[in-house]
C-alpha positions in Angstrom: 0.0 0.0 0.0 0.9 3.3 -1.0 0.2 6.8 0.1 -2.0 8.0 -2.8 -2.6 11.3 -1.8 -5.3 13.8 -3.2 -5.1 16.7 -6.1 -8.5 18.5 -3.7 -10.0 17.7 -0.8 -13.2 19.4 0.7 -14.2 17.5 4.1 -17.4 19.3 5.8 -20.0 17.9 8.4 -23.4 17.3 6.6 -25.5 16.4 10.0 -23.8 17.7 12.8 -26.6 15.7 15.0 -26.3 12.4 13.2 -21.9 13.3 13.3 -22.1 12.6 9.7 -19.3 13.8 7.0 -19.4 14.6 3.3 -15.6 14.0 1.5 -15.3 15.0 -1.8 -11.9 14.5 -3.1 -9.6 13.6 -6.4 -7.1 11.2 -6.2 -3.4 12.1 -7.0 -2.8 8.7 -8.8 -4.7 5.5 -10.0 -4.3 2.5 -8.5 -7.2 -0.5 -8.0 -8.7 -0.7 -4.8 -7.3 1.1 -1.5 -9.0 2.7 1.6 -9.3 6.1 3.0 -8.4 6.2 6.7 -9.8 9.0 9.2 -8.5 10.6 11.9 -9.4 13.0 14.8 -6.9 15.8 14.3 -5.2 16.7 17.5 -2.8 19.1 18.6 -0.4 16.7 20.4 -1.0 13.7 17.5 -3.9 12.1 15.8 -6.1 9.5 17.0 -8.2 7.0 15.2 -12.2 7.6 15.1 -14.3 5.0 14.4 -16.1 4.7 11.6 -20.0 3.1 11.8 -21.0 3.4 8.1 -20.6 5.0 4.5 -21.4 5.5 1.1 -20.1 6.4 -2.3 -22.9 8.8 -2.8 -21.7 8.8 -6.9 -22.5 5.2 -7.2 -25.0 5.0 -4.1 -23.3 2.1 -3.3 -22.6 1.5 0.5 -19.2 0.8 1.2 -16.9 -1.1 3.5 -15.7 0.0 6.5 -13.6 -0.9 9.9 -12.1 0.9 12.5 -10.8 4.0 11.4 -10.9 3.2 7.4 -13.2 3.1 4.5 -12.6 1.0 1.5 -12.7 1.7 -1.9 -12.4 0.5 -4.9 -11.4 1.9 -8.9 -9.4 4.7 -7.7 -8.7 6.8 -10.7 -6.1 9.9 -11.1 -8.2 13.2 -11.4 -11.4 11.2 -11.1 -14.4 13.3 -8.2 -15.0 11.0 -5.6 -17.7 11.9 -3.0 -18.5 10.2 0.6 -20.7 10.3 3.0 -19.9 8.8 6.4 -20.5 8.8 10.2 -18.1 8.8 13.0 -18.6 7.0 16.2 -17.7 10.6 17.9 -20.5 12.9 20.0 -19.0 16.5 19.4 -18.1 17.9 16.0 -14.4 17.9 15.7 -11.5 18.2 12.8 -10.6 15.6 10.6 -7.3 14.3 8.9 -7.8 11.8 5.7 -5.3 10.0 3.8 -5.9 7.8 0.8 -4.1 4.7 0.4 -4.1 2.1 -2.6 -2.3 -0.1 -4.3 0.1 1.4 -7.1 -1.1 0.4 -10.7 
């Protein structure tokens, strides 16, 4: 696994109530399948959230996730990618996300 990276990222809370998240983002490279992996952003280091559901809201397909990652498949260079998820986490809060895959 490789540290994809992303050309744009927008991450913004769509139901702060429900402590759900909308990602929209463009990969840096293609590669096949890989995962995104989110994490609480703190000042000291970051800490893994947990991660109850998602979906690729492009494809409305629901998509696999565990612990602090979601994972995708078809990652394409350039290509708009947009996810909706919920985090296992009460109070609204700053998120890091990296995208991983395998290099094709």
């Amino acid at each position: 696994m490789i540290n994809i990276g992303t050309m744009s990222v927008r991450l913004f809370i769509s139901e702060p109530i429900k402590s759900e998240y909308t990602l929209i983002f463009e990969p840096r490279k293609t590669a096949g399948n890989g995962y995104l992996q989110i994490n609480l952003s703190g000042e000291q280091k970051n800490v893994k959230v947990s991660i109850s559901n998602a979906t690729d809201i492009l494809n409305n397909k629901v998509l696999q996730c565990r612990e602090n990652k979601i994972f995708i498949e078809d990652i394409e260079r350039n290509k708009k990618n947009k996810i909706m998820f919920q985090i296992e986490y009460a109070e609204e809060c700053s998120l890091e996300v990296n995208l991983y895959g395998y290099q094709a």
